[in-house]
C-alpha atoms as one frame of an Amber mdcrd trajectory, in Angstrom:
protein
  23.483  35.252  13.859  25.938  35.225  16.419  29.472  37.440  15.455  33.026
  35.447  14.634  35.048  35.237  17.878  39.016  34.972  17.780  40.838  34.748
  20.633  45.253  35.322  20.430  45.993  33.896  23.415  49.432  32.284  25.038
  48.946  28.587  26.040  50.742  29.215  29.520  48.092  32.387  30.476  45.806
  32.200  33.224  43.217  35.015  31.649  43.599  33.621  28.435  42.723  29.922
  30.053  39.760  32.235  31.778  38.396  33.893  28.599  38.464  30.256  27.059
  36.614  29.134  29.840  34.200  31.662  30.078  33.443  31.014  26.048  33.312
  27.445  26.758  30.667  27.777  29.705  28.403  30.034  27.126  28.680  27.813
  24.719  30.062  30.181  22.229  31.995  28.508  19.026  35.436  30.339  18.732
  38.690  30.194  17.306  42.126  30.665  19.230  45.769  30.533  18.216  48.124
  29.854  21.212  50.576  32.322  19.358  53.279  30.608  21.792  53.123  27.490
  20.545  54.116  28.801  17.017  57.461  29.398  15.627  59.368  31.105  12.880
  57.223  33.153   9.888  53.961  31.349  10.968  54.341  33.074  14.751  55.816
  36.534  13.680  52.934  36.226  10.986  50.395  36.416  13.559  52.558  38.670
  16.187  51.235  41.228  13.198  47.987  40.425  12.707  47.974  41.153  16.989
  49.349  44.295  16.603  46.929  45.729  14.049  44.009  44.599  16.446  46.029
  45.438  19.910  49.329  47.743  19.358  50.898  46.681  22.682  50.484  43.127
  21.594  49.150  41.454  24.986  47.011  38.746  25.295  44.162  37.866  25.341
  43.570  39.528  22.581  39.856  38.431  21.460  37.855  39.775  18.620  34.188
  39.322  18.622  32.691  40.487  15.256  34.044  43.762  15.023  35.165  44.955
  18.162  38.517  44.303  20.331  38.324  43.634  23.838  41.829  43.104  25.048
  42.174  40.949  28.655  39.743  38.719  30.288  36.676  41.553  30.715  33.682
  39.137  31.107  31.163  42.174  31.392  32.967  43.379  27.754  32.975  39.982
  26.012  29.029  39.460  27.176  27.615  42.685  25.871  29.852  42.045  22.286
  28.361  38.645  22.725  24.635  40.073  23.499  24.486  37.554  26.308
């Protein structure tokens, strides 16, 4: 069974745009927040769940199963992938 993949991403970033991409082109099912796009409690809500997974808080931010790869790092997101 492939792992869960998240992505925290900012609607306006060109590696996040890439990462989506690259899912998109594997056709990998994923989940993104464009943490941007949010406001009030909702966005400072998920500002923390970034930090626990990435301290510095910098996006992408993509979690596939267990492990954090933070930026677009297509070699990292394939082998977490097992593509």
């Amino acid at each position: 069974m492939a792992p869960s993949v998240k992505i925290f991403s900012l609607s306006t970033c060109s590696h996040c745009k890439s990462t989506k991409k690259f899912l998109a082109d594997c056709t990998v099912q994923y989940d993104f927040v464009d943490v941007d796009m949010l406001q009030g409690e909702e966005r400072a809500a998920i500002l923390e769940d970034v930090k626990k997974f990435n301290p510095k808080c910098s996006f992408p931010t993509i979690i596939i199963g267990d492990k954090v790869i933070v930026g677009y790092k297509e070699a990292e997101i394939r082998e977490a992938l097992g593509l």
